[in-house]
C-alpha positions in Angstrom: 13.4 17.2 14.0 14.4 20.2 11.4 11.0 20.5 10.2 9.6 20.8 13.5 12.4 23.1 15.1 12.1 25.4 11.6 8.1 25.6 12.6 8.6 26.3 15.8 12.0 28.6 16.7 12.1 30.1 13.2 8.6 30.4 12.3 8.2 28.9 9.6 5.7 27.4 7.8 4.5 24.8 5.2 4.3 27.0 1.9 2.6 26.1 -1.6 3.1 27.7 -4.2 0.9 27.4 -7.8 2.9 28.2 -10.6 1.3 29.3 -14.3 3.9 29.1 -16.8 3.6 29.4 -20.8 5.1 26.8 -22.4 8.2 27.8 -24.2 6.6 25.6 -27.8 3.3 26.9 -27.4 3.5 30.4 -25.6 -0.7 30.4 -25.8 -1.1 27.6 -23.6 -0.6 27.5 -19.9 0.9 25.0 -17.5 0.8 24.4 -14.3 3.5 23.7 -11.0 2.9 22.9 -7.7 5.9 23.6 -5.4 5.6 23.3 -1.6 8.5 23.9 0.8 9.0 25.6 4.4 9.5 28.9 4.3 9.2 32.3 6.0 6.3 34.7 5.9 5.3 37.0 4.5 8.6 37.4 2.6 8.7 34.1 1.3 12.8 34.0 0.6 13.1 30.1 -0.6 10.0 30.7 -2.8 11.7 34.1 -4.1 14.8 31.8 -4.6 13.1 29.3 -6.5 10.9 32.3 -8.6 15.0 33.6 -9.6 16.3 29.9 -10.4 13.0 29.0 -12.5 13.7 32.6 -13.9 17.7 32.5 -14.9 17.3 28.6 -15.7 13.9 27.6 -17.2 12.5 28.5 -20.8 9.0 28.5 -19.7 7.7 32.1 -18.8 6.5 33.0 -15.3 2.6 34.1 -16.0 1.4 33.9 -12.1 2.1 32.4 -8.8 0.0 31.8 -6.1 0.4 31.2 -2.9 -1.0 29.7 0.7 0.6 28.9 3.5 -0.5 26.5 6.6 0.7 28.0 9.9 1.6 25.2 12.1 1.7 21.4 10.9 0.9 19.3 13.9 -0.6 15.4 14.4 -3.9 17.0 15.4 -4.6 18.0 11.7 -5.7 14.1 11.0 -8.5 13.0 12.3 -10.3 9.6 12.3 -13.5 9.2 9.7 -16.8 7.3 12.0 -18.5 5.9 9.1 -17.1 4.0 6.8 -19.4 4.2 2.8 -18.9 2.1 0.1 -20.6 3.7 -3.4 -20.8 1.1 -6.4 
């Protein structure tokens, strides 16, 4: 029920974030993080939260984040598949 009442009363929504980071070893090659949380747009402040923890705590460097968001989660995002293929 928190999910759905932080959709719905405190708009917000289902955020992913893609994180490039160099890692700390071998500062040439890049790495990737996918973090996904609820949080509120367009300032993002649990993202923003996260961005200062990975900052003060975490060797790797920060090289770009990305972001998307999905406005409201609901059961009507599923839907059933008719056919049915097997590929061999």
């Amino acid at each position: 029920m928190a999910n759905l009442e932080m959709q719905l009363i405190k708009s917000y929504r289902l955020t992913t974030a893609e994180i490039y980071y160099h890692l700390p070893d071998y500062p040439e090659l890049l790495q990737s993080y996918i973090w996904q949380e609820y949080d509120y747009a367009p300032k993002f402040p649990v993202l923003h939260g996260f961005l200062d923890f990975w900052t003060n705590n975490i060797e790797g460097k920060i090289h770009s984040v990305y972001v998307a968001k999905k406005e409201l989660v609901s059961a009507g995002d599923a839907r059933y598949g008719h056919h049915v293929f097997t590929l061999q």
